[in-house]
N, C-alpha and C positions, 0 to 999 in steps of 0.2 A: 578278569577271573571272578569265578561267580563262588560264593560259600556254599558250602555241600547240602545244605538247604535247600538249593535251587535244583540242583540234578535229583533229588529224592524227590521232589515236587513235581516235577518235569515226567517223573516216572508214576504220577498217580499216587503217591504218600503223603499222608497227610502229618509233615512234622514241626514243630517248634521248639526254640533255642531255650537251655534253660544254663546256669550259671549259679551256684549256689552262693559263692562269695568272689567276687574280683575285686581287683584291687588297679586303676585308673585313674589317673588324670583325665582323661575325656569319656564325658557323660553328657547326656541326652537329655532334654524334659519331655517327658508323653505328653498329648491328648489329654490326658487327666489330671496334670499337672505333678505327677512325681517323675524322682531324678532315675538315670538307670544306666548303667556303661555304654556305650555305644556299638563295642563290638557285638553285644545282644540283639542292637536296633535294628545293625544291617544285619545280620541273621533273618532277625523277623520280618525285614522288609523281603529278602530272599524267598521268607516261606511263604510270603503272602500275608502274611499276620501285621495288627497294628502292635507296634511294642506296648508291652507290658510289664511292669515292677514288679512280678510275677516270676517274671524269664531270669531276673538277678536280682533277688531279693536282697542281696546285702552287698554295697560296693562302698569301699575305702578308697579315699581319697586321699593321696600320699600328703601328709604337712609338714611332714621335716623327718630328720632320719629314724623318730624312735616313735613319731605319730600319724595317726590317720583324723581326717573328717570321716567320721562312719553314721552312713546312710542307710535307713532299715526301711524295707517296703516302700521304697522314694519319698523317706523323710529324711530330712537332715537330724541326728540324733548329738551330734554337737561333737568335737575333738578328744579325742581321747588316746592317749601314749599303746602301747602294745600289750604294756601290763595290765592297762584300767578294761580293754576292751575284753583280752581273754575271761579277767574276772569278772565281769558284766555279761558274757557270752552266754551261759547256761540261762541266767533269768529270762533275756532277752530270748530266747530260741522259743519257754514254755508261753511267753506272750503274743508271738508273733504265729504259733502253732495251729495248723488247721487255716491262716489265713494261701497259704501256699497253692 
């Protein structure tokens, strides 16, 4: 089974995967060397595209029931509980802005 990617592609559209936050244990390293989910990768491999930290700017990486590893523009930005991340969220959205 091919991701719907492939049939829009197939049909002359020119599309790519995008993913604003996920939340994964299994993640990728680009070409460029940042980290990025995988379900993005084969998306992008579907549409033709090389993956890009672009397509899922922000992936959590589950570390126990109340924490994530959170990863911004496929940098590791270090563990942080669910309470530290939300209140970090806004800073972190007007620093990352425009690179998207």
């Amino acid at each position: 089974m091919r991701p719907c990617a492939g049939f829009f592609r197939q049909d002359g559209y020119r599309v790519a995967p995008f993913k604003s936050q996920n939340m994964a244990l299994n993640s990728f390293i680009t070409a460029a060397g940042g980290e990025m989910g995988r379900a993005q990768v084969v998306q992008a491999e579907a549409a033709g595209l090389a993956p890009d930290v672009r397509m899922n700017p922000i992936l959590l990486k589950p570390t126990s029931d109340v924490g994530s590893q959170v990863i911004i523009m496929g940098e590791a930005q270090g563990n942080r509980t669910a309470r530290e991340y939300w209140g970090r969220k806004k800073g972190a959205f007007a620093h990352y802005q425009g690179r998207i």
